[in-house]
N, C-alpha and C positions, 0 to 999 in steps of 0.2 A: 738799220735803225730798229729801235727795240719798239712793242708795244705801249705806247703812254705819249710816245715822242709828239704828236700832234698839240696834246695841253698843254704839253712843257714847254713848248715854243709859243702857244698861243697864248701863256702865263708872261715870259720873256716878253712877248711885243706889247701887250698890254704896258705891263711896267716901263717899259722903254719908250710908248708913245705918252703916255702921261707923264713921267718927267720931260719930256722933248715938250709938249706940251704948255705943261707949266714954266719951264722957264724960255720958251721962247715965245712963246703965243700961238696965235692964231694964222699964223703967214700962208696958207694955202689957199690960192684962190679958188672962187667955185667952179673954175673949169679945170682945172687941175682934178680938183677933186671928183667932178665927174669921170674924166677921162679915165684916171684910175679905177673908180665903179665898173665903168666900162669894159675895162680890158679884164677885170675880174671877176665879171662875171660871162666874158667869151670863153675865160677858161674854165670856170663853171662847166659849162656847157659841156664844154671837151670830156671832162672826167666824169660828167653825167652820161653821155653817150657811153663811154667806154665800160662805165658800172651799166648802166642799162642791158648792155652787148653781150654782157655775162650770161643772159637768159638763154643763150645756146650754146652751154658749157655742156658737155657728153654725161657729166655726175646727175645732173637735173633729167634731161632725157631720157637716159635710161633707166633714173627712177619713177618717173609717169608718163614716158613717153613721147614721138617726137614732135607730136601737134600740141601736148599737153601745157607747155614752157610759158607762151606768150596768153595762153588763157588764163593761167593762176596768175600773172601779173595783171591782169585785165582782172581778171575776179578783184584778185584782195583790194587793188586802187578802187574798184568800185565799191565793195562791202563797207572798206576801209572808211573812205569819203563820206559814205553815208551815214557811218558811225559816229566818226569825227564833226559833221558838219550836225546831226541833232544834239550830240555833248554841245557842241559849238566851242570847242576847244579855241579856235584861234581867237573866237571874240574871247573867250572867257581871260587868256591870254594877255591878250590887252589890253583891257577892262584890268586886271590885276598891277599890271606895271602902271597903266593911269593912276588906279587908288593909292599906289606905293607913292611916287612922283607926289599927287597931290597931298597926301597923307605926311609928309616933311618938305614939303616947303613952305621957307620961311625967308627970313630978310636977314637972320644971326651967322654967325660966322659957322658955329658949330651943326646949323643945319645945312649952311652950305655943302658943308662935308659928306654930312648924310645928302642930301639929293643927289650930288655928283659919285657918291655909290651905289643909289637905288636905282638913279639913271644908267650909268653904264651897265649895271650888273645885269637889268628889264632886257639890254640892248644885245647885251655881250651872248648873253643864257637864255633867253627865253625867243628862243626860234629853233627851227628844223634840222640849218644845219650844225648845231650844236649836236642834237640826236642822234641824226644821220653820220656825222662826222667821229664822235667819239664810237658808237657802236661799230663803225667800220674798220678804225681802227683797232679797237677790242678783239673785232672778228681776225684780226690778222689780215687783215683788204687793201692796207695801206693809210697812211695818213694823209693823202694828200686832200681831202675833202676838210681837215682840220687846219693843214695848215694854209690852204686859201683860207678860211676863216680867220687863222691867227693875224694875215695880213689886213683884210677888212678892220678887223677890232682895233689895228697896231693905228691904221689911218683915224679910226674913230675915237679913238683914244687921244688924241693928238688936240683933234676939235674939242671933245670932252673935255678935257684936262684946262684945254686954254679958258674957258668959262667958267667950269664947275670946282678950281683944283682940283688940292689929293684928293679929295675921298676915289675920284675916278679909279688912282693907281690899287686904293684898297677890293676893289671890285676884281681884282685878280685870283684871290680868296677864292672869289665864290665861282669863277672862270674854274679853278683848280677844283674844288671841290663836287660839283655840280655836273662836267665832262670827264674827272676823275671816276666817279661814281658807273656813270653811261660807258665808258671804257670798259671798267670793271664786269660790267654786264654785258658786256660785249665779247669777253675774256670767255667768261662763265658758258655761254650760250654755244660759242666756238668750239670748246671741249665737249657740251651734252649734245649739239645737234648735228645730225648728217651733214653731211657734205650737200648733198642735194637744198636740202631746209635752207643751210646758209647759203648757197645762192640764190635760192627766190626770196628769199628776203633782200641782197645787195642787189639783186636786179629790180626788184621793186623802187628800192630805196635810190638806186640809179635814177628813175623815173622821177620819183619828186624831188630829186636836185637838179632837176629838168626846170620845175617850175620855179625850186630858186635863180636858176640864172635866168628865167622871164623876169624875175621880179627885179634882178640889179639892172638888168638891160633898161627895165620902164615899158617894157612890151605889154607887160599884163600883171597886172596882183592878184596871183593866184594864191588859192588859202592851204598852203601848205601843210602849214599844222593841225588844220584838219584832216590829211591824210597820214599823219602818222599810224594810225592803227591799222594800217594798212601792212605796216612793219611786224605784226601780230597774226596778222588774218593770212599774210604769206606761208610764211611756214604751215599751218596749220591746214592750208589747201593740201598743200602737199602730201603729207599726213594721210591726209584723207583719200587721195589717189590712190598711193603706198595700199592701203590697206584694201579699197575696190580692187585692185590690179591683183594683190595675194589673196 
């Protein structure tokens, strides 16, 4: 699979759950639709463990050391946290999809359209694993943290679409554009930084797709989006080892 594969499928499901959507309705009961949460966010999990596990990769190691691994993920989630939760990123978040949401709805046909793309697009793109998901595939890590997402979107799509119509299927757009972009910089990052950098940043970022699969499960709402800058503060430990150590 090439690098991108994650959106482009997550573009695909989108479009295919809002036509599916739109002309059949709404047919999926709510325990259906949990159980599906369910099993996807056990697998969540899996591929969070397994990105997490990376933080005893020998590149990281032996660039700061062998106690050094589990401390910079422990650092930057903490630095990170703290950062992200005084920005208050996750409120601000959605507080923003609120104001959009509330900001076009109406009772017209044509604002229909617009809500049921400001809705989906808030839902589709403005979360972690969005971030998480395109960057890792960018870094060449794999997609598969994208394309669990492409499957959630594909189901919510579905729901969306039967209430909201097209505009939902138009939200694809901005799916494309938006984790196109995060890719890209994923791409970027993979070519300038060490080998070492980019795994304490996916072992990091392993860790808070930890807390999204808390969050599908119903275990715990944890503020994920407030730890992204943790995806920042990673690398930059490291860095900073690097240059104590030499």
């Amino acid at each position: 699979m090439f690098i991108g594969i994650g959106t482009v499928v997550n573009v695909a499901t989108v479009l295919a759950g809002s036509t599916l959507g739109v002309l059949v309705g709404h047919r999926l009961s709510h325990r259906t639709r949990d159980l599906v949460t369910d099993a996807l966010g056990l697998v969540t999990l899996l591929i969070a463990i397994t990105s997490a596990l990376t933080v005893g990769d020998k590149a990281l190691s032996d660039a700061v050391g062998d106690s050094a691994p589990v401390l910079i993920v422990l650092g930057a989630m903490l630095i990170g946290g703290i950062t992200g939760s005084l920005l208050r990123i996750e409120q601000r978040l959605e507080g923003f999809g609120a104001w959009l949401q509330h900001r076009f709805r109406r009772s017209d046909g044509e604002s229909m359209f617009v809500e049921g793309f400001v809705t989906a697009s808030m839902v589709f793109c403005v979360g972690p694993l969005t971030f998480l998901g395109a960057l890792s595939d960018g870094l060449g890590r794999g997609a598969d943290q994208l394309l669990l997402k492409a499957v959630l979107d594909g189901f919510a799509s579905v729901a969306f679409a039967a209430s909201l119509g097209w505009g939902v299927m138009a939200s694809a757009l901005v799916v494309l554009v938006i984790q196109g972009l995060m890719t890209a910089v994923g791409a970027v990052l993979g070519d300038v930084l060490p080998e070492a950098h980019v795994t304490a940043l996916g072992a990091t970022g392993g860790v808070m797709l930890i807390g999204v699969a808390l969050r599908l499960l119903k275990i715990k709402q944890i503020a994920v989006a407030d730890m992204l800058p943790a995806l920042i503060v990673a690398p930059l430990l490291v860095q900073l080892l690097v240059v104590i150590r030499n």
